[in-house]
ROZA-529373 format. One record per residue (C-alpha): y, x, z; residue in three letters. Coordinates in nm, 2 decimals. Example, Ala and Ser with C-alpha at 12.3 -4.5 7.8 and 13.67 -1.06 7.14 Angstrom:
# ROZA-529373
        y        x        z   resn
    -0.45     1.23     0.78    ALA
    -0.11     1.37     0.71    SER
***
This chain:
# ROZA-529373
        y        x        z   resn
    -1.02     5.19     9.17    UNK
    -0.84     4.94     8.96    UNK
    -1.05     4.63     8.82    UNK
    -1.07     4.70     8.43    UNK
    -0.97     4.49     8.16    UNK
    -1.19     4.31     7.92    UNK
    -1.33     4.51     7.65    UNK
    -1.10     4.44     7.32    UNK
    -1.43     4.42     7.10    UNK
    -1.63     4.23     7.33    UNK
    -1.31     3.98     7.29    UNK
    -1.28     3.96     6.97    UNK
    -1.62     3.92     6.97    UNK
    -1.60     3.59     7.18    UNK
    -1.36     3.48     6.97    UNK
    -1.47     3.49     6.66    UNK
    -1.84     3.30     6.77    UNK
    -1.59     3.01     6.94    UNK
    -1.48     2.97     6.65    UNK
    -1.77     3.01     6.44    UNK
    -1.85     2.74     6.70    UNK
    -1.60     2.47     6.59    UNK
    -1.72     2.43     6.16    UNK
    -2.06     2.38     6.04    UNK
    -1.98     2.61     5.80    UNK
    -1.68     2.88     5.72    UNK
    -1.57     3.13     5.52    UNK
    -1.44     3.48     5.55    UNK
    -1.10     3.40     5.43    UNK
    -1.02     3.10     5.68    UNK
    -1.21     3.25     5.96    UNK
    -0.94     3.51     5.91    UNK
    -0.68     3.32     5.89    UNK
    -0.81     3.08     6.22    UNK
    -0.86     3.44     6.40    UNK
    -0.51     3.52     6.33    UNK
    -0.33     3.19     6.45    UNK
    -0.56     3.20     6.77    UNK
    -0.36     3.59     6.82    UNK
    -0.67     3.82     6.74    UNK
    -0.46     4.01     6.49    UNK
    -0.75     4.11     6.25    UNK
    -0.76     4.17     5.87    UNK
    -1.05     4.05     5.62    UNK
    -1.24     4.35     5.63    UNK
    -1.23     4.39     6.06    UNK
    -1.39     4.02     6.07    UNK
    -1.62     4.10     5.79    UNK
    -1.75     4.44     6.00    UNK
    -1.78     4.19     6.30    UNK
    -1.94     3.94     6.11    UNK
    -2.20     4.23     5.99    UNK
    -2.31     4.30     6.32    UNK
    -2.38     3.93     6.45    UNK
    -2.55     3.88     6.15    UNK
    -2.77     4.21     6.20    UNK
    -2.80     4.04     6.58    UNK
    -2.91     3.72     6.44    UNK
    -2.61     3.54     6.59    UNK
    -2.47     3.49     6.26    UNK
    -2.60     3.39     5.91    UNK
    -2.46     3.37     5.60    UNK
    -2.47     3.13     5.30    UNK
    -2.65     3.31     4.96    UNK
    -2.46     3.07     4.72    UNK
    -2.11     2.99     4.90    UNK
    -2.11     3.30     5.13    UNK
    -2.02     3.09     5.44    UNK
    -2.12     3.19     5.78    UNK
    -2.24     2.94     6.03    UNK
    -2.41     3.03     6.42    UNK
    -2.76     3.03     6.39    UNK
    -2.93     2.85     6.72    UNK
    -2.97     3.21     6.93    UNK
    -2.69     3.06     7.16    UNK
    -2.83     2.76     7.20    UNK
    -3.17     2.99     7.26    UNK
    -2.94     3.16     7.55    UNK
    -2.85     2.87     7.69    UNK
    -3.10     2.68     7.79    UNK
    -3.25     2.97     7.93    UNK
    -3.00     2.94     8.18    UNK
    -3.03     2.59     8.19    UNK
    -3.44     2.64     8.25    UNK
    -3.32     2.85     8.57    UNK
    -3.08     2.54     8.70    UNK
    -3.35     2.32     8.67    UNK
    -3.64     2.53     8.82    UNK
    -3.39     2.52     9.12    UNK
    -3.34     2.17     9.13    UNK
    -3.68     2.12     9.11    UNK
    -3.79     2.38     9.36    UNK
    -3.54     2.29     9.63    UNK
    -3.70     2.02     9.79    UNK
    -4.05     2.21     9.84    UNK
    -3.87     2.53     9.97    UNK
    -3.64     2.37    10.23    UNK
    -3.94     2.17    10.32    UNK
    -4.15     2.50    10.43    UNK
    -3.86     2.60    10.55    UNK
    -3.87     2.36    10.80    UNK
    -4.23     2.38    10.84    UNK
    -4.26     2.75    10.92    UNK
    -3.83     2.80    11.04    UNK
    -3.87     3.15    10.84    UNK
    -3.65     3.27    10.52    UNK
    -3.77     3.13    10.18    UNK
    -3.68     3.24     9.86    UNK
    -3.71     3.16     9.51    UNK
    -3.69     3.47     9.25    UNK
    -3.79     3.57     8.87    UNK
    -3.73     3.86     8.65    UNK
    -3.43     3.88     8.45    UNK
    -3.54     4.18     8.18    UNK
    -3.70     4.45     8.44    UNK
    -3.46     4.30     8.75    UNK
    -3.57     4.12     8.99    UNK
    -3.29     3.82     9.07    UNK
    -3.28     3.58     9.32    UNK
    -3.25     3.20     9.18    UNK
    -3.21     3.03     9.57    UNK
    -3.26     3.11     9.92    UNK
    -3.28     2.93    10.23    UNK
    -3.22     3.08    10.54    UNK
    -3.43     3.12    10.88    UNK
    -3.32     2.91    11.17    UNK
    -3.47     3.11    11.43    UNK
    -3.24     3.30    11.66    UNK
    -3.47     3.64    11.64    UNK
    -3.47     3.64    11.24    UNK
    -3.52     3.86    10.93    UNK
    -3.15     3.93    10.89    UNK
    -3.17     3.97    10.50    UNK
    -2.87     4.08    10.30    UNK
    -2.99     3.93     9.99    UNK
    -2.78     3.66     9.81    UNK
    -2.78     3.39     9.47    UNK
    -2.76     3.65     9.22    UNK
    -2.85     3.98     9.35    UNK
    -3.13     4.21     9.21    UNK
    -3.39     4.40     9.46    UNK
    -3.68     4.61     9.37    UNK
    -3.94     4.48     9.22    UNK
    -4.26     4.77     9.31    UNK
    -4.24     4.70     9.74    UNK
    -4.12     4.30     9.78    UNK
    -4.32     4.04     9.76    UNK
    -4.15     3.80     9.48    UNK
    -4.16     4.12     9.30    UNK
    -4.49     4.22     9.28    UNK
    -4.61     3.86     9.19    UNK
    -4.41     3.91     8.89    UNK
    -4.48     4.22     8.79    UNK
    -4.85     4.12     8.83    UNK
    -4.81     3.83     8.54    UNK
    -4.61     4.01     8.27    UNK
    -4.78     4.08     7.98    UNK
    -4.99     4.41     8.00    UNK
    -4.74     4.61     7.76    UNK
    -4.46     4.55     7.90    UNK
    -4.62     4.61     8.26    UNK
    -4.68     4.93     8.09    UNK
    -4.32     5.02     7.98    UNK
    -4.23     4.91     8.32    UNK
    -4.47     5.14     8.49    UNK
    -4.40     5.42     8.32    UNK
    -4.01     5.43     8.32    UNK
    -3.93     5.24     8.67    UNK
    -3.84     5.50     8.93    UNK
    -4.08     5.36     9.25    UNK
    -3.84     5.43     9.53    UNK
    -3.95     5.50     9.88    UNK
    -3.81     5.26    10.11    UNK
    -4.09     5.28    10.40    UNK
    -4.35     5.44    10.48    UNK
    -4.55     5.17    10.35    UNK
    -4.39     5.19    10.01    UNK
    -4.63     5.26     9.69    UNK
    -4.52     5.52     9.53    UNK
    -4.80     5.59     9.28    UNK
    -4.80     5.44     8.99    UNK
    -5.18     5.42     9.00    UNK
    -5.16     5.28     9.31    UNK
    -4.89     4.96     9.20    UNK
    -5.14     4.91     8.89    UNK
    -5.41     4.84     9.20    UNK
    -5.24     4.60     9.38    UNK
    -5.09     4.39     9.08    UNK
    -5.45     4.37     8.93    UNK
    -5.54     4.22     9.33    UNK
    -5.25     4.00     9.33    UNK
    -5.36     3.86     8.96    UNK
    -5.72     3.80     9.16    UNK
    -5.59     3.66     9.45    UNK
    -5.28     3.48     9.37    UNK
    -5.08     3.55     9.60    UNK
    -4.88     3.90     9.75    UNK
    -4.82     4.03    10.05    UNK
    -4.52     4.27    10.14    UNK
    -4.66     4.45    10.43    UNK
    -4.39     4.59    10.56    UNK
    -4.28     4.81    10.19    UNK
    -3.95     4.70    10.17    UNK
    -3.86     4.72    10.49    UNK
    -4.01     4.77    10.88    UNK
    -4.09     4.52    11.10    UNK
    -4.07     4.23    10.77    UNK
    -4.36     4.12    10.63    UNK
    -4.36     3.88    10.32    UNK
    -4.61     3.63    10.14    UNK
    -4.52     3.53     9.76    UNK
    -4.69     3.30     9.50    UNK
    -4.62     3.25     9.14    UNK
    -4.45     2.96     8.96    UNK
    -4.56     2.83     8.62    UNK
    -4.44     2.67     8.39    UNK
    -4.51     2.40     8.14    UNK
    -4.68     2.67     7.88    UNK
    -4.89     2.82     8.19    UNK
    -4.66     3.12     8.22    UNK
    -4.53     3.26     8.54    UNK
    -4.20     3.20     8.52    UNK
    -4.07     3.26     8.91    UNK
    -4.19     3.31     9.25    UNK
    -4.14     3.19     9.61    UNK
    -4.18     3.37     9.97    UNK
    -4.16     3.32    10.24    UNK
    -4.03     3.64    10.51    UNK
    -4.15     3.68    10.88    UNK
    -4.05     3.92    11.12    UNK
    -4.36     4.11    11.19    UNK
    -4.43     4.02    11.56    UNK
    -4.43     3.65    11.46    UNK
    -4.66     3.75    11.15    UNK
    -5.02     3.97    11.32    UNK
    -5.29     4.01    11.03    UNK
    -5.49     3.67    11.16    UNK
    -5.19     3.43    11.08    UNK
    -5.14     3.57    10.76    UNK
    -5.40     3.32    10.62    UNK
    -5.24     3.05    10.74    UNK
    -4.90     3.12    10.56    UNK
    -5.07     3.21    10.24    UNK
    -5.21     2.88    10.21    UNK
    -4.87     2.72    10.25    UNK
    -4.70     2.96    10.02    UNK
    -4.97     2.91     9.79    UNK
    -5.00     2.52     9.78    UNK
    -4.55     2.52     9.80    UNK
    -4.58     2.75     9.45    UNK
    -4.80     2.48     9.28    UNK
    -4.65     2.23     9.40    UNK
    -4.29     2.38     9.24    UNK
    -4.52     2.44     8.91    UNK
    -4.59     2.06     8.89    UNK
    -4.26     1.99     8.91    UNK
    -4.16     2.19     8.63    UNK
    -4.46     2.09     8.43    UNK
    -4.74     2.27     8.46    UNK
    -5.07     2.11     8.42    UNK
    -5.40     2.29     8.51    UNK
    -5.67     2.27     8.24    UNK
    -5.95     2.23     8.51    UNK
    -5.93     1.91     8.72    UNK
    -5.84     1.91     9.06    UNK
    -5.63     2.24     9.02    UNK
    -5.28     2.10     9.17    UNK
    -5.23     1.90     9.39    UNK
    -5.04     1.60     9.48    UNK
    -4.69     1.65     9.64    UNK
    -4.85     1.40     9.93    UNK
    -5.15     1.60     9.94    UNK
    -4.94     1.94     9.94    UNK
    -4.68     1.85    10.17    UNK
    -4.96     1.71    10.40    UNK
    -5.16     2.03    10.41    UNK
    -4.86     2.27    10.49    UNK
    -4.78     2.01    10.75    UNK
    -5.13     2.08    10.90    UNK
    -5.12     2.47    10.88    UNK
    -4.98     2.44    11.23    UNK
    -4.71     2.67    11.19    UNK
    -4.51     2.60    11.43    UNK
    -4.15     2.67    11.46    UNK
    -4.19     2.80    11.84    UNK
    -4.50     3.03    11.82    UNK
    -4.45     3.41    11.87    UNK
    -4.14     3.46    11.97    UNK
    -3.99     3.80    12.03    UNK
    -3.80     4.02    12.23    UNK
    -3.47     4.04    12.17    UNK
    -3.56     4.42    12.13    UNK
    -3.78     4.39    11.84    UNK
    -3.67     4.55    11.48    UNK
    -3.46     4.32    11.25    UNK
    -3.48     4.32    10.89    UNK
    -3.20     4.40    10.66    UNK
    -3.33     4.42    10.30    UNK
    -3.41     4.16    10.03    UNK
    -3.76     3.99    10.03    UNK
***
């Protein structure tokens, strides 16, 4: 199948806000005439009709007394959302390819983009028997069976987890999978307790995954890390042991970003965090496997 063009609307579209872009203010007549030079080929009344809509989108807004149209700040608001991710990345780096190191297993670092989950970073395991995870920069997984997800879906605001709940189709993708939506409404209410989540093999069998939440500087969860093990180098007893580093990695990211705790003694230093993942003796040699033992495949 043949790539398809652009969209001739959605062009003209573009167009017409670059050049909204370029004069504080500008009116109908010489954005017209600016359209036409730049080849749009569109009379007054076509780039009055789009004008109509970007103002009904609040992209656009229009002068009472000298009827000229100016952006409002909505793509500035746009943009630095996307900035806000870039720097939650920078930020985060560091303390993810640090427990990387620490533990040699898979980190990553997601956040919900509408009702997607997408992933902002990943680093990859160094181990030679490894979850082999096709996730990538960019890509969307399910949000009801991976870790990352379920830490976000447990911090949204209780009406939209509602929407969410009632229109997300809960695929099956193990046996482990829930399924029920009563069921997902348990374990995001236990997650909110606990702070932390655990994918216990519901994504995939033979991964298991531990995820915190990231805050930022308001207090809201904003992201989430992981950190993915194959299940025979992750038994029930050492799952302690990664929760505290996943835990203590997510706050540390939170501090970075801003967050503050209103209680003293909440977060801790990046010394002090750094140094206590250090001494979850995780190290990268325990447990190995047979060459024989299930690899993963999925997105954590």
């Amino acid at each position: 199948m043949s790539k398809p063009g652009p969209a001739k609307a959605v062009v003209k579209t573009m167009r017409i806000l670059e050049l909204l872009s370029h004069e504080r203010n500008i009116g109908l007549a010489e954005l017209t005439r600016r359209a036409n030079s730049n080849g749009l080929r569109m009379d007054k009344s076509t780039v009055y009709r789009f004008l109509a809509s970007l103002k009904d989108l609040d992209f656009v807004r229009q002068d009472d007394e000298t009827e000229e149209y100016r952006l409002t700040l909505k793509l500035f608001e746009l943009g630095m959302s996307v900035l806000d991710r870039l720097e939650l990345w920078r930020e985060a780096e560091p303390v993810l390819k640090d427990i990387a190191h620490v533990t040699g297993e898979t980190v990553h670092l997601a956040t919900l983009d509408g009702n997607q989950l997408v992933y902002l970073g990943k680093i990859e395991s160094t181990k030679t028997l490894r979850v082999s995870m096709m996730s990538r920069v960019g890509q969307t997984a399910p949000t009801h069976c991976t870790g990352v997800g379920k830490t976000l879906l447990a911090h949204i605001p209780p009406r939209r987890l509602r929407e969410v709940l009632t229109r997300e189709r809960l695929l099956r993708y193990t046996d482990r999978t829930l399924t029920r939506r009563t069921d997902l409404a348990r374990e995001l209410a236990s997650i909110r307790r606990k702070g932390y989540a655990i994918d216990n093999e519901e994504h995939e069998n033979g991964v298991r995954c531990v995820a915190a939440p990231v805050r930022d500087n308001k207090g809201v969860v904003c992201a989430a890390m992981s950190v993915s093990v194959p299940t025979v180098r992750l038994p029930d007893h050492e799952i302690p042991r990664y929760t505290d580093v996943v835990v203590r990695a997510a706050e540390e990211i939170s501090r970075r970003i801003g967050y503050r705790p209103s209680i003293d003694g909440g977060i801790p230093s990046p010394e002090r965090t750094l140094q206590a993942v250090r001494r979850s003796r995780i190290s990268n040699g325990a447990a190995r496997a047979s060459a024989a033992s299930p690899r993963g495949s999925a997105a954590r």
